[in-house]
C-alpha positions as a printed Julia matrix, in Angstrom:
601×3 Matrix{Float64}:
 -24.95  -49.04  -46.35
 -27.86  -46.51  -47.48
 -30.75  -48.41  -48.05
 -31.79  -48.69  -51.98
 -34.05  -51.61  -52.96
 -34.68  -49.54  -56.53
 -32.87  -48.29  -58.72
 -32.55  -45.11  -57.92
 -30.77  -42.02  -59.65
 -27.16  -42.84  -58.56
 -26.44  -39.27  -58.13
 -28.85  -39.24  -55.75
 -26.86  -41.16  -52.89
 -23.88  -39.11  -52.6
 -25.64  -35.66  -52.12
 -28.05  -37.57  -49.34
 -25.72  -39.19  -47.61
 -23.48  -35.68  -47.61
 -26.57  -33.53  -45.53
 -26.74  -33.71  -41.88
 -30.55  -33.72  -42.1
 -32.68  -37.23  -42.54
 -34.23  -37.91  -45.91
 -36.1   -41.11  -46.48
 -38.33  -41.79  -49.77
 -41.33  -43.87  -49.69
 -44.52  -45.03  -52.27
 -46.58  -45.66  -49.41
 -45.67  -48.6   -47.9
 -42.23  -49.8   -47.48
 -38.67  -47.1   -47.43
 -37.63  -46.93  -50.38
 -34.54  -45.44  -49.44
 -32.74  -43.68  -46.61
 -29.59  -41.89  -45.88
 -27.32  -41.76  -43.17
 -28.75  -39.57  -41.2
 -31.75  -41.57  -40.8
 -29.91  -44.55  -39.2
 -28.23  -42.08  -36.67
 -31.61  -40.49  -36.05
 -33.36  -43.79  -35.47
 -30.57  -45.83  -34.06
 -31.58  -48.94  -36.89
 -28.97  -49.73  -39.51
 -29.46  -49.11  -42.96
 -29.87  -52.55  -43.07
 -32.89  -52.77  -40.94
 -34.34  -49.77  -42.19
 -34.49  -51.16  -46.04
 -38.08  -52.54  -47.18
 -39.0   -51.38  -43.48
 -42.57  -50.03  -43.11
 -42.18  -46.15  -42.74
 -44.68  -45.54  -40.5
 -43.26  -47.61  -38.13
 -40.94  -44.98  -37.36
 -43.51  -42.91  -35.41
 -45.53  -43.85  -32.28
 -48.94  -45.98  -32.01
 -51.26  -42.54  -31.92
 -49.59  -41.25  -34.62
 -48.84  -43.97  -37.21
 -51.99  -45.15  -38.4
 -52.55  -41.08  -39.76
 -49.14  -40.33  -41.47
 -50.04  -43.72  -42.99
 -53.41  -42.43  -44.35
 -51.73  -39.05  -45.15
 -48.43  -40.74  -46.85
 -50.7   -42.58  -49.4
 -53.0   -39.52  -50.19
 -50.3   -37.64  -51.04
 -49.43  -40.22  -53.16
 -52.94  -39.77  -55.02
 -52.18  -35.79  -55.07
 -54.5   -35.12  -52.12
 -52.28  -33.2   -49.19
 -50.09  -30.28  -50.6
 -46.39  -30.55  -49.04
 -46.59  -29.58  -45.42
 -44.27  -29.2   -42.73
 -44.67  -29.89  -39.0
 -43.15  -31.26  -35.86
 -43.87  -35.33  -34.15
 -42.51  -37.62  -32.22
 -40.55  -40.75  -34.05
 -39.94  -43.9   -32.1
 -36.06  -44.74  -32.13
 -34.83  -48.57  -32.05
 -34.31  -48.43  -28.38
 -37.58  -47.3   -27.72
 -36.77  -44.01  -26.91
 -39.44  -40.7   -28.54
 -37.41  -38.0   -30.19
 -38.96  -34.92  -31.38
 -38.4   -34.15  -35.2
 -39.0   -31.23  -37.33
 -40.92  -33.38  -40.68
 -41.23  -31.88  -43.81
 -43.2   -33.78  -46.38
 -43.28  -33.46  -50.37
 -44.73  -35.47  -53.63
 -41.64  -35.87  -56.19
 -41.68  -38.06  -59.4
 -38.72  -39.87  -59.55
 -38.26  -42.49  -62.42
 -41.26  -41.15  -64.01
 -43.27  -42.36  -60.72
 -44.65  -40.73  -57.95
 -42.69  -40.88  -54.53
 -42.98  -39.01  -51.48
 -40.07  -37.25  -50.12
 -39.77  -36.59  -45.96
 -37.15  -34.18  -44.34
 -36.37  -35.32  -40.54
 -34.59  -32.75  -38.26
 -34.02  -33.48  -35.2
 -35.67  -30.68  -32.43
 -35.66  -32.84  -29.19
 -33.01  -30.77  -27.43
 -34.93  -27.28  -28.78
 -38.06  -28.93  -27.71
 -36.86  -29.98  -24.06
 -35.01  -26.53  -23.75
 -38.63  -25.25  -24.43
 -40.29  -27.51  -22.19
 -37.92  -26.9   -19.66
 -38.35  -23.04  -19.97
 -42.05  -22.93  -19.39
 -41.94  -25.24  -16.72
 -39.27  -22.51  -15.3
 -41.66  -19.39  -16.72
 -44.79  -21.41  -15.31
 -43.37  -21.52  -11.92
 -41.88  -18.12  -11.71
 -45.25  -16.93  -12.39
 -46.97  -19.8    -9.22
 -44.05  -17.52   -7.12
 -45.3   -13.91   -8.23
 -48.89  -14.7    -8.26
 -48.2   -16.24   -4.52
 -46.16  -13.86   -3.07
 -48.46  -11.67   -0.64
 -45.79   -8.87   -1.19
 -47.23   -6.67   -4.23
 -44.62   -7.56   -7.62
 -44.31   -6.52  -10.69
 -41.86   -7.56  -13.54
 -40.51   -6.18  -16.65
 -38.77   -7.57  -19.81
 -35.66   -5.9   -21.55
 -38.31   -3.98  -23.52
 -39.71   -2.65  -20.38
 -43.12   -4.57  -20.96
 -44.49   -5.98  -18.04
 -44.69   -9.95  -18.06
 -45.63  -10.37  -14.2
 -48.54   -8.26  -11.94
 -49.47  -10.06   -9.2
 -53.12   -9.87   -7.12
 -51.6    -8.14   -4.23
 -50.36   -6.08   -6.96
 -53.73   -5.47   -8.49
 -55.19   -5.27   -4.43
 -52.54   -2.35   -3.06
 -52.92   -0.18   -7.07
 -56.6    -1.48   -7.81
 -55.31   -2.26  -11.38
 -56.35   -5.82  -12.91
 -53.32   -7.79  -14.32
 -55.38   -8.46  -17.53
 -55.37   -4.54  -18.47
 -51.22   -4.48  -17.3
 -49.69   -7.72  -18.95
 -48.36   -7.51  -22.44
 -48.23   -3.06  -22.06
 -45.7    -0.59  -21.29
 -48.29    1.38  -18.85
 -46.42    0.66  -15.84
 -46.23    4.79  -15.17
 -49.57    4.67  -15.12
 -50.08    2.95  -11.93
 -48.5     5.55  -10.31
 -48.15    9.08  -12.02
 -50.62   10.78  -13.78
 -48.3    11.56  -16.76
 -45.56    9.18  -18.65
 -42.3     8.79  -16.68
 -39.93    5.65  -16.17
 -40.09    3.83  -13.08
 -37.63    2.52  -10.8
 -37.67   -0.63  -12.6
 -37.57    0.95  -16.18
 -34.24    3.1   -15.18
 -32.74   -0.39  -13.96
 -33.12   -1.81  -17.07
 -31.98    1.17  -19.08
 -28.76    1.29  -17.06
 -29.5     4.99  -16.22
 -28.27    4.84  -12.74
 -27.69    9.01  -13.16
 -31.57    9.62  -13.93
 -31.48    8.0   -10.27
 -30.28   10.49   -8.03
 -32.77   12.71  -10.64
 -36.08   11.45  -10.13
 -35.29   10.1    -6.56
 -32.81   11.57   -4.71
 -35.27   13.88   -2.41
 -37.25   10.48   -1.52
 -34.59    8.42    0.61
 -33.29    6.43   -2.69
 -30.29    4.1    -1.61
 -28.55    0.81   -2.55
 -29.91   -2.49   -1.65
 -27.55   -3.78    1.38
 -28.52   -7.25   -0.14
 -28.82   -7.24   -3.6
 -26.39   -5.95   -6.05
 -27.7    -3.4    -8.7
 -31.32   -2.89   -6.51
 -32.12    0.38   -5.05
 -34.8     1.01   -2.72
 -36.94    4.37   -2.24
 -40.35    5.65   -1.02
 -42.91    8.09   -2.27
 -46.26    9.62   -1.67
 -48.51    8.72   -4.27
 -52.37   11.21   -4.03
 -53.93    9.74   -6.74
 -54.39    6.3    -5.0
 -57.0     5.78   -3.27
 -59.16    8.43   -1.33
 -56.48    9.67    0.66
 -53.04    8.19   -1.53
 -50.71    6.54   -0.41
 -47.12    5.77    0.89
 -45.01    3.65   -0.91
 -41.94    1.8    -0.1
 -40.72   -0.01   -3.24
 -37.62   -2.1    -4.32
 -36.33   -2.77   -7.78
 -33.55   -5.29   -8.64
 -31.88   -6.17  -12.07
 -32.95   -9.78  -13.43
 -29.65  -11.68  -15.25
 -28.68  -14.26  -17.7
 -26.21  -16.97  -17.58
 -24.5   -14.53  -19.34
 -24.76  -11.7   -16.71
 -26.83  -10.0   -19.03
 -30.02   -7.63  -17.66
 -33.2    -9.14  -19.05
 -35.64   -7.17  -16.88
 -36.65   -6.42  -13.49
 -38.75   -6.9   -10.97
 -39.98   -4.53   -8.5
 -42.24   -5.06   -5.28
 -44.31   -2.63   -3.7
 -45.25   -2.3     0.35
 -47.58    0.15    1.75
 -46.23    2.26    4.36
 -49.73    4.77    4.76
 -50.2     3.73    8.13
 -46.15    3.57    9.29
 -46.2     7.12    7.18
 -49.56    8.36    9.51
 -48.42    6.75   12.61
 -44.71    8.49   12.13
 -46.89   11.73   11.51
 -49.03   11.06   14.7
 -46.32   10.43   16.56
 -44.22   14.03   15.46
 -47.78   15.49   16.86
 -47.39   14.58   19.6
 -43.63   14.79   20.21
 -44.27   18.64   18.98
 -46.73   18.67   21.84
 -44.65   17.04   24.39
 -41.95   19.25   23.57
 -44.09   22.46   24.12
 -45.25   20.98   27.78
 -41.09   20.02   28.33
 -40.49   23.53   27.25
 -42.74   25.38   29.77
 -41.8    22.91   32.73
 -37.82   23.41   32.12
 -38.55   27.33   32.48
 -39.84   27.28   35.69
 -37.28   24.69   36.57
 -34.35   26.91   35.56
 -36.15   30.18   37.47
 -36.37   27.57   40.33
 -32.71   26.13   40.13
 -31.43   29.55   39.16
 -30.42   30.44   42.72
 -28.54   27.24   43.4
 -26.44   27.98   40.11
 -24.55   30.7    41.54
 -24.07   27.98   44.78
 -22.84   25.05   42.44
 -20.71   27.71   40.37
 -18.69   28.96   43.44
 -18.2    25.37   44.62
 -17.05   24.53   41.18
 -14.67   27.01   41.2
 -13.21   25.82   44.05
 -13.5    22.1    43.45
 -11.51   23.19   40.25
  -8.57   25.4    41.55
  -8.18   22.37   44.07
  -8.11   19.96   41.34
  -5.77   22.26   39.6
  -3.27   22.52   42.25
  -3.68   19.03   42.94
  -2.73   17.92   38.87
   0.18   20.63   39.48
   1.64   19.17   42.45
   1.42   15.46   41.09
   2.38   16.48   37.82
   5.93   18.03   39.68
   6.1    14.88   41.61
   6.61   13.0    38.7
   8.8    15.07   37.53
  10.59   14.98   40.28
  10.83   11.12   40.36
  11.63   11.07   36.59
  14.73   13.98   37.4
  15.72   12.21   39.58
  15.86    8.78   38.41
  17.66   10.42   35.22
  20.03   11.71   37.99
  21.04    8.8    39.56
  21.51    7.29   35.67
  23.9    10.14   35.08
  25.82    9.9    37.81
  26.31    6.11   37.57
  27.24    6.39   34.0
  29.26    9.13   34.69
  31.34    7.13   37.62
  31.21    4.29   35.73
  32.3     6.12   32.31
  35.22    7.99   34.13
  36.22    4.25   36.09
  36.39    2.36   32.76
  37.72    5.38   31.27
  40.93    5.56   34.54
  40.93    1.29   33.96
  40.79    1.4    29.92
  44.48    4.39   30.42
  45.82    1.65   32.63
  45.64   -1.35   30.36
  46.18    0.63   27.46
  49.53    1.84   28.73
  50.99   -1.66   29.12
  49.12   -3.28   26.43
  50.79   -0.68   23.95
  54.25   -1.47   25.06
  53.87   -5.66   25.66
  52.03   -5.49   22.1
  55.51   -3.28   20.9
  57.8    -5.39   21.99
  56.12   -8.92   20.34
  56.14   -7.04   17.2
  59.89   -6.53   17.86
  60.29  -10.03   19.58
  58.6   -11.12   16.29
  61.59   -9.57   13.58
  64.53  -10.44   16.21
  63.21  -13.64   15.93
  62.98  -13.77   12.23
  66.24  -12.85   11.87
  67.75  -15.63   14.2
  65.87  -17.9    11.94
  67.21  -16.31    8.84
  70.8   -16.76   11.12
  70.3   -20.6    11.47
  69.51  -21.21    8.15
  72.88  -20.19    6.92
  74.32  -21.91    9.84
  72.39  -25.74    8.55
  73.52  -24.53    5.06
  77.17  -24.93    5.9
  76.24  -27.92    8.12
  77.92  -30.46    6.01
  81.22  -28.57    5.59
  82.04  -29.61    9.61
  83.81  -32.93   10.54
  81.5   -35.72   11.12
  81.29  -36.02   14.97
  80.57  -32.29   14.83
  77.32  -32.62   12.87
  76.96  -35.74   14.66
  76.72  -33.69   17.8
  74.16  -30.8    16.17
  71.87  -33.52   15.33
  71.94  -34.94   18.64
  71.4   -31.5    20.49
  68.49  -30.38   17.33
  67.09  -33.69   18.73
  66.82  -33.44   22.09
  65.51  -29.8    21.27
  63.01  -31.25   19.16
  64.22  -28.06   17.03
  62.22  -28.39   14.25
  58.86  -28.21   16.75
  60.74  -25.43   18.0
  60.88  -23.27   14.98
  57.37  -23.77   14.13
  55.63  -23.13   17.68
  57.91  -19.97   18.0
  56.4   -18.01   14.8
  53.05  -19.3    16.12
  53.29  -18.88   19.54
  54.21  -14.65   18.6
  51.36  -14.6    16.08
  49.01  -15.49   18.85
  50.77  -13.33   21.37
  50.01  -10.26   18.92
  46.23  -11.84   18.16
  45.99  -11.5    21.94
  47.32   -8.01   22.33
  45.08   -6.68   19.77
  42.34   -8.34   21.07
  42.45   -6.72   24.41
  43.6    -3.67   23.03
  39.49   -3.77   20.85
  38.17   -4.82   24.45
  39.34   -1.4    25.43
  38.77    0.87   22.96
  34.89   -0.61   23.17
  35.14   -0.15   26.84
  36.24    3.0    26.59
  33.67    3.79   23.77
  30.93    2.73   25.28
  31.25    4.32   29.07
  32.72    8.14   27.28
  30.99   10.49   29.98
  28.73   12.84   28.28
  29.35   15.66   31.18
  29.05   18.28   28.56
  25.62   16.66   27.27
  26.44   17.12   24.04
  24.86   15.78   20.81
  27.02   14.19   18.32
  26.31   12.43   15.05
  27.16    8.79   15.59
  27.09    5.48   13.48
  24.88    3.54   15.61
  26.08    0.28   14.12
  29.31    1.13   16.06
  27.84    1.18   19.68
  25.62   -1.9    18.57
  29.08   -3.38   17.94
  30.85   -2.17   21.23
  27.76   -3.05   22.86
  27.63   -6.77   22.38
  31.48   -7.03   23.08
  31.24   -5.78   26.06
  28.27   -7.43   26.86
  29.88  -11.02   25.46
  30.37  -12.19   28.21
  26.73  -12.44   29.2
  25.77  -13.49   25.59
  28.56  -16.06   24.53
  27.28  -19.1    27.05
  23.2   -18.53   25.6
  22.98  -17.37   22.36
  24.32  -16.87   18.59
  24.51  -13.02   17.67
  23.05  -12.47   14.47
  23.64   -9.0    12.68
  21.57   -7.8     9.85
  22.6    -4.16    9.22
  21.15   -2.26    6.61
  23.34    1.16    5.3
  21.73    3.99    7.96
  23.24    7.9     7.7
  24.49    9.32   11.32
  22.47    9.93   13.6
  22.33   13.09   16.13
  22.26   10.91   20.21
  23.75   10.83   23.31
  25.7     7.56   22.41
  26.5     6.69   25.98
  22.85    6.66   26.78
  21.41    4.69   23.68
  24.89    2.36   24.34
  23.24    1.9    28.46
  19.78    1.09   26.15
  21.48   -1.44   23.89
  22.95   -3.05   27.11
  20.03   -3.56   28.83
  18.39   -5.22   25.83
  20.88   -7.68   25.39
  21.37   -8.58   28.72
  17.73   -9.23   28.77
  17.68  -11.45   25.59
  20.24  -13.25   26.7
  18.73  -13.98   30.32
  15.25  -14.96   28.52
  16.44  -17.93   26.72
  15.91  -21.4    28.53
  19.47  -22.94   30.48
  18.36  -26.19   28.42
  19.43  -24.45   24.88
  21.19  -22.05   23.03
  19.06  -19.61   21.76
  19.52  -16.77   18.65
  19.78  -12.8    19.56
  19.38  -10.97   15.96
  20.49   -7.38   16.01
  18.68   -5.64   13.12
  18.94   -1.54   11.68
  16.8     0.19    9.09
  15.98    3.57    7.93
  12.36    4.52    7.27
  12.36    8.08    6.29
  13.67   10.78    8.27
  13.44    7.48   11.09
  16.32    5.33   11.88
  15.42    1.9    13.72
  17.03   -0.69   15.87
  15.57   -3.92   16.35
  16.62   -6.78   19.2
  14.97   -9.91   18.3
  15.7   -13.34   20.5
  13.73  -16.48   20.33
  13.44  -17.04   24.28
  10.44  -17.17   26.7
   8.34  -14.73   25.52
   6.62  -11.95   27.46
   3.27  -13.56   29.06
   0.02  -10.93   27.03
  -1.23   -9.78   30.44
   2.04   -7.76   31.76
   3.66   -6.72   28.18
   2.2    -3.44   28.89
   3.69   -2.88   32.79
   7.36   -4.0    31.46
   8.62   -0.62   30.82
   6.97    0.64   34.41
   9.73    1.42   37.16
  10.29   -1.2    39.67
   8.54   -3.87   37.61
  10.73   -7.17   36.91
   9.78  -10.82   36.26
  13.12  -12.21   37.35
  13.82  -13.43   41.03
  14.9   -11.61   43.98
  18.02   -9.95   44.14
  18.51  -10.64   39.81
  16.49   -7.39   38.84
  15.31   -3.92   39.89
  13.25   -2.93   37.6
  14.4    -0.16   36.38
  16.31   -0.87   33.07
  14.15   -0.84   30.95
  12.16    2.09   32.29
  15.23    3.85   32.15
  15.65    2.84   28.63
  12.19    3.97   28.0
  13.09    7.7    29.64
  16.33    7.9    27.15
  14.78    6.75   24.18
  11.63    9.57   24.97
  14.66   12.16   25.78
  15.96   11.56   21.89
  12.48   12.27   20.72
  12.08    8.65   19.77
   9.91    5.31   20.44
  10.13    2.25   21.78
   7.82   -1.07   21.42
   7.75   -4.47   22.11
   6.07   -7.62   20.5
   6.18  -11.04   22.14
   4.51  -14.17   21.72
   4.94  -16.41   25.02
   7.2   -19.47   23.85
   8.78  -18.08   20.84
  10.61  -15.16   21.2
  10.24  -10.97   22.56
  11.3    -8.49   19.46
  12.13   -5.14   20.97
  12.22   -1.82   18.06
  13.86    1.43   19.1
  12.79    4.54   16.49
  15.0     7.32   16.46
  15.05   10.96   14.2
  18.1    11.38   12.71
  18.4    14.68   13.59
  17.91   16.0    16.86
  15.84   19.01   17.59
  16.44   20.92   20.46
  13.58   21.52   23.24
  11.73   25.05   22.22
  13.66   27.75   24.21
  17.16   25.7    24.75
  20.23   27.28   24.62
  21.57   26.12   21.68
């Protein structure tokens, strides 16, 4: 409860209480009365704030003189007055307060009147920031490195002795101005600093582009350039200076600072040194004439055995270059002819089996109605069943029986439906043998679906695949593409044959069969999670002869062949393999196939 040992105006409560600043009335002596506020200021209840001396509120030093001043203004003898002290809270604590005093008459007698606010935090904010200014300026002043910094109103706060030692101007004539330009140019102009802080980052390239301006590698916003400046000292001087943006909490520019270094000696030592080069140079000149008039005559020497050395070389790059050509022809030949004895073998074996196939697979399909209809024949026959004598149904039940007739029927229809499943199974086997060995002896380019040999591929490569791995197939729509399918069908072997062999006999491993189309690109993709491809021979694997798998299991040569047909279709081939989890091999092939410049077409 607010404190009121008179009676006061009761009006007077109410509007007190209601401000957020502390009032508290006194005659002199004891509180007369004291809001709210007060007790959250001071931390004492209103209880034991009422008939409380009020200059207990403040500290020792302090208390005895706003004790003398509170009853002098009582006799009319301080004006009202406003100021800032320290008031002792009830835990001890010193708070800063903003006091304003005045004399009013209330009740027809003199009282005095005191305002507290409460500035501790403004006051400790303030403390705190010349503490921070006060040590930034211990820094600048310390720093041997010449420094200089400028507010947001591009007067300078900071100018440091090795400033006022390198410019031989005096802080004291500096601080507090906006003569910064005159330190170093004779008439007014910005400085590096003063275009930081002006955001003119175009004036820049201006004012300093011929004098090796660039961006701070370290600090962002700073820029760094050099200058020759005559009028300092007897000589001038060569400076190298860097100025940086200085930031709020808020990321705000507040100023900058900017530090000098003097590069007259680097600058005269550089020049020196461009002397002398010039110099050495001449002497370098003059000694490589007389060595070219002296090596002159073994020039024409070294020419004519260059000439030599290079017609050899020439001939020799021909003949290897022919060699290898020879090889490659030659390998491609041997391909050819094995696919083209193997193509027209499976071809002669795929007539065969068709010719039989066709006519076994004809006749189940008959087999299959004659058989329908004896079915259809014996169900009118056990439809008039009951209209025979007794011992001659007797006798049909007895033979049904040891028929087992009704297994009979059943296993029949079944037993044909599998025959024809069977037929038309090797009847596919065919058609993808025959697909994928067609002899290309015309070498002719046809537009293919490649998902169809991919298909063909793996069924006649089954066999190989069906005890290791899981096929997975993830085709995406691709157009036709322009190949020699029997060739990229030999490719597709070879890569599945080699999944399938890298997965470990102790699991079953995954072979994913992928397609795409990137562009005018089509691409293939054999993924299988098996061994892996050890890092140090991923790059020999598509070199002739080379093989990781035991003797007598591998020559070496599929995939380099695979490599040759896949570069004959203008196309690529890659690998990527990481040892212990799988190889991914990607094929890229043009769509359409352009014919070698100067083919017959």
């Amino acid at each position: 409860m607010t404190t009121s040992p008179y009676a006061l105006p009761g009006s007077l409560f109410p509007l007190a209480d209601s401000l957020s600043s502390g009032i508290l009335l006194h005659r002199g002596d004891r509180i007369l009365f004291a809001n709210r506020a007060i007790s959250r200021l001071t931390g004492f209840s209103p209880e034991e704030l009422s008939g409380k001396a009020f200059w207990a509120l403040f500290p020792p030093a302090v208390s005895s003189t706003i004790r003398t001043q509170g009853r002098e203004r009582l006799k009319g003898e301080h004006p009202a007055a406003r100021y800032e002290t320290l008031i002792v809270t009830r835990s001890g604590e010193e708070r800063w307060v903003e006091l304003a005093v005045s004399q009013e008459d209330i009740q027809r007698e003199r009282a005095i009147v005191c305002n507290f606010i409460d500035v501790t935090e403004r006051k400790r904010a303030e403390a705190a920031q010349k503490q921070a200014q006060q040590l930034l300026t211990q820094i600048i002043d310390g720093d041997p490195v010449p420094t200089l910094v400028i507010n947001a109103r591009h007067v300078i706060t900071h100018w440091n002795q090795a400033c006022e030692q390198v410019i031989g101007m005096q802080a004291a004539e500096m601080v507090g101005t906006c003569k910064q330009w005159s330190a170093f140019y004779n008439a007014e102009r910005p400085i590096l600093a003063d275009l930081i802080v002006s955001g003119e980052v175009d004036n820049l390239l201006t004012l300093y582009g011929n004098k090796k301006l660039r961006r701070s590698p370290v600090i962002e916003g700073a820029y760094e350039a050099e200058d020759f400046f005559p009028q300092m000292g007897e000589r001038g001087r060569w400076l190298y200076f860097t100025a940086a943006p200085l930031r709020n909490a808020a990321g705000e520019v507040i100023g900058a600072i900017e530090t000098l270094q003097d590069i007259t000696e680097r600058k005269s030592a550089e020049t020196e040194l461009l002397r002398m080069q010039a110099d050495l140079e001449a002497k370098v000149a003059m000694r490589t004439e007389q060595l070219e008039q002296a090596k002159a005559t073994l020039e024409e020497d070294i020419a004519r055995r260059e000439t030599a050395e290079e017609e050899l070389l020439k001939r020799y790059a021909e003949l290897t270059e022919l060699n290898c050509l020879l090889q490659e022809a030659q390998q491609q030949l041997v391909q050819s002819e094995k696919m083209a004895s193997i193509g027209q073998l499976a071809a002669g074996v795929a007539h065969e089996i068709n010719n039989p196939i066709g006519y076994v697979s004809s006749n189940i399909r008959s087999l299959k109605g004659y058989m329908g209809q004896i079915l259809a024949l014996l169900d009118v026959y056990e439809a008039r069943e009951g209209a025979l004598p007794a011992a001659d149904q007797a006798a049909i039940r007895a033979a049904k029986q040891a028929a087992d007739f009704t297994f009979l029927r059943e296993d029949i229809s079944q037993l044909l439906s599998e025959s024809e499943e069977g037929t038309e199974r090797v009847r596919k086997i065919v058609q993808d043998l025959r697909d994928f060995s067609r002899a290309e002896t015309t070498l002719d380019w046809h537009a293919v679906d490649l998902r169809q040999g991919l298909d063909s591929t793996l069924n006649i490569a089954s066999n190989e695949i069906k005890y290791k791995a899981d096929v997975i197939r993830e085709y995406a729509d691709i157009p036709l593409v322009e190949c020699l399918p029997s060739q990229l069908n030999q490719v597709f072997m070879n890569l599945f044959v080699n999944a399938a062999q890298s997965v470990p006999d102790n699991r079953r491993g995954t072979i994913t069969v992928r397609t795409g189309r990137a562009g005018d690109d089509v691409w293939i993709e054999v993924a299988d999670d098996g061994t892996g491809i050890p890092a140090a021979i991923v790059d020999r694997i598509f070199d002739p002869f080379f093989t990781t798998k035991p003797v007598g299991k591998g020559t070496g040569l599929g995939l380099s062949l695979s490599y040759g047909i896949v570069q004959k279709h203008n196309g690529r081939i890659s690998v990527s393999s990481t040892p212990g989890a799988g190889t991914t091999f990607r094929i890229t092939l043009p769509i359409h196939h352009q014919a070698p410049v100067g083919a017959t077409p």
